[in-house]
C-alpha positions in Angstrom: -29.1 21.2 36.2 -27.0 20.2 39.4 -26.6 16.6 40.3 -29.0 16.5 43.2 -32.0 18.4 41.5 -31.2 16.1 38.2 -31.8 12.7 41.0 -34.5 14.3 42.7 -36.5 14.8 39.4 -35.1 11.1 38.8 -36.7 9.6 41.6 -40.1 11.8 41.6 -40.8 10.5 38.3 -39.8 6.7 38.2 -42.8 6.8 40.7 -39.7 6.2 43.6 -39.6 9.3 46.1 -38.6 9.0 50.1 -39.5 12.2 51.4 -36.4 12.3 54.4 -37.5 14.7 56.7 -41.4 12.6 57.1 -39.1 9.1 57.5 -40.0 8.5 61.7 -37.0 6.4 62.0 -33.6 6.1 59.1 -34.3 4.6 56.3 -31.1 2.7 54.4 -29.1 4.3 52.0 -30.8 4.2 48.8 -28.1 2.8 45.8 -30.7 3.9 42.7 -34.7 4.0 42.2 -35.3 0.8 40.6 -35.7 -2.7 42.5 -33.5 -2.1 45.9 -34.3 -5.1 47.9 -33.7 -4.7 51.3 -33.9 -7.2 54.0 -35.0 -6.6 57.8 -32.8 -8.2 60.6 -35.1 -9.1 62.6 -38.4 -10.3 60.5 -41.6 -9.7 62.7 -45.1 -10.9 62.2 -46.9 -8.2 60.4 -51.0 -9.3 62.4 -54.0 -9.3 60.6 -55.1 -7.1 57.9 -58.3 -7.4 55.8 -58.2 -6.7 52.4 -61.2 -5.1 50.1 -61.4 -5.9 46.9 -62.7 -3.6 43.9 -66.0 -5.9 44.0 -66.2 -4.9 47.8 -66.0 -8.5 49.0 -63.2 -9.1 52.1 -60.5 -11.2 53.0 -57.9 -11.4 55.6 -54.1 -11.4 54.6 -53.7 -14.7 56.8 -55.4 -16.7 54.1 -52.2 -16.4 51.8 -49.7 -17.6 54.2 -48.0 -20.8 54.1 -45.9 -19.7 51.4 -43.7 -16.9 50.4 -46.2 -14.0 50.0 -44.8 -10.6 47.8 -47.5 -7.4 49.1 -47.1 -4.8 46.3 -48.5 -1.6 46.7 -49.2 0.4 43.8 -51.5 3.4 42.6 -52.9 4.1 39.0 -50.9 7.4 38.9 -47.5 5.2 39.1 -45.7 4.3 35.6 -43.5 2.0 37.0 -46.4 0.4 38.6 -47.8 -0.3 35.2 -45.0 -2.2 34.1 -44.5 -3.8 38.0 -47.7 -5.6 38.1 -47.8 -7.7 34.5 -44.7 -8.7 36.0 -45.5 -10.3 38.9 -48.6 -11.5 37.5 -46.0 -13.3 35.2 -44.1 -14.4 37.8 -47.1 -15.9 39.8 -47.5 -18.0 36.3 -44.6 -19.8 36.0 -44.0 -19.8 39.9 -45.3 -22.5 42.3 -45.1 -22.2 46.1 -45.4 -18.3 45.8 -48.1 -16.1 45.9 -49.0 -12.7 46.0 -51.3 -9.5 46.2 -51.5 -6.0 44.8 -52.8 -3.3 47.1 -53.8 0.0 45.3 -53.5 3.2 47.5 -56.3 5.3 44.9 -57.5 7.9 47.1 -60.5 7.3 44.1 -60.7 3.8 45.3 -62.8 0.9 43.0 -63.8 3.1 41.0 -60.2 4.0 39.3 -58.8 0.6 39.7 -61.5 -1.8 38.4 -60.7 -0.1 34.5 -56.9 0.3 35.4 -56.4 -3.5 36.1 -58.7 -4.8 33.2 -56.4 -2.9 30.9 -53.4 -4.2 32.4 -54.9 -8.1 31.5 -53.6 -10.0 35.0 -54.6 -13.5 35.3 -52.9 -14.8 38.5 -52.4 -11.5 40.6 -55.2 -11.0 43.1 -55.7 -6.6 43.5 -57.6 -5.1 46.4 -57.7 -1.2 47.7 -56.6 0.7 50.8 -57.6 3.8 49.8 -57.9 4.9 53.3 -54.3 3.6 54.2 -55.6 0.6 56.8 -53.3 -1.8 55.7 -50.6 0.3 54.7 -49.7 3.5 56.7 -48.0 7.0 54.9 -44.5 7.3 56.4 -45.7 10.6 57.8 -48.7 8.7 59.6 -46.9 5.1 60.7 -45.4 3.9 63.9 -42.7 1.6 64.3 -45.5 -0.9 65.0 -46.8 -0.5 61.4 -45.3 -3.5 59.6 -46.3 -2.0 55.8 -45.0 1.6 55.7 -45.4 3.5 52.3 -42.1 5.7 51.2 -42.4 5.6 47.4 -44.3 3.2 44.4 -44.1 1.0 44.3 -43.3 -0.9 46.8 -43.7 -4.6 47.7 -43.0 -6.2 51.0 -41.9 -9.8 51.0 -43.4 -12.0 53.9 -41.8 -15.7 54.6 -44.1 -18.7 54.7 -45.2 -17.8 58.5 -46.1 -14.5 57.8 -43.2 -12.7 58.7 -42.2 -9.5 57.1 -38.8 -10.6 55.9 -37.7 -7.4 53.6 -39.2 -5.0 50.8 -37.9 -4.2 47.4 -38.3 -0.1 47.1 -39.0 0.9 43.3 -40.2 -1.8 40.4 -38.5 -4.8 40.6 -37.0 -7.0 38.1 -39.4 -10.0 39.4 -37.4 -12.8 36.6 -34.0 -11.2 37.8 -31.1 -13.1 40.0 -31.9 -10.6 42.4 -35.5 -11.1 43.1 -35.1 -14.5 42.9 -32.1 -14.4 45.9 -34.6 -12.2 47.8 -37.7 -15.1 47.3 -35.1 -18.2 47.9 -34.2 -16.3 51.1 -37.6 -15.5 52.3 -38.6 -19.4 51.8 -35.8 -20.5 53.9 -36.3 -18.0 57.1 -39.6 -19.7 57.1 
């Protein structure tokens, strides 16, 4: 098998795919498929979004800020998902002065994710849907306006403590890594 077919195949099943010719605007050179934090020049505010959760009961992204805030998205389909989310649950539980959410894109919606997260045991980690992409747009669907564009899963977006979309880590994250930690320590300190 040649080299790019054999790191295609890579990507498309670590869950961690960037279809190029959808991207609307360049998208950095990615270095691997696991954990590539990358971090935006110019951090803007990413507005209001509400979030669902699987019990149907709302909330508004602005009630997490004041603190670094990590947005995962994630879908039931995605293996490294599975192993992404105890792990930031995890982190949440030895972590103070960070928070953060998980955002399933289920087409299938509550009804998928509600057994899918009580098999995965979370304690800390809050999990809502978007199963109609409102928070989060498709790369083939977003604008530049869209501050949570979806590439790959997972995905999670890291907002400083003023709600500021500071960067996003592309593929599952080593969340107790030197790398993750750089990223949070950063995000804290752009405020």
């Amino acid at each position: 098998m040649d080299t790019t077919r054999r790191t295609l195949l890579s990507l498309m099943t670590t869950g961690f795919f960037v279809p190029a010719a959808r991207a609307q605007e360049p998208l950095p050179t990615l270095r691997n498929a696991r954990g590539q934090a990358i971090r935006f020049a110019d951090p803007a505010p990413v507005g209001r979004h509400v979030l669902t959760g699987p019990d149907g009961r709302t909330t508004r992204l602005e009630r997490f800020q004041g603190t670094v805030l990590i947005v995962n998205f994630f879908a039931t389909w995605c293996p490294p998902c599975r192993q992404e989310l105890p792990a930031l649950d995890a982190l949440l539980q030895r972590e103070t002065g960070l928070r953060a959410v998980a955002i399933s894109v289920d087409r299938e919606g509550a009804r998928v994710v509600r057994p899918y997260l009580a098999g995965l045991g979370l304690k800390r980690l809050p999990a809502f849907i978007d199963p109609d992409f409102r928070v989060a747009r498709r790369t083939d669907e977003a604008t530049p306006q869209d501050p949570f564009r979806l590439f790959g899963l997972p995905l999670s977006y890291v907002l400083t403590p003023g709600g500021r979309n500071f960067g996003y880590v592309a593929g599952a994250m080593d969340w107790a890594g030197p790398a993750a930690r750089a990223l949070l320590d950063e995000a804290a300190a752009a405020g």
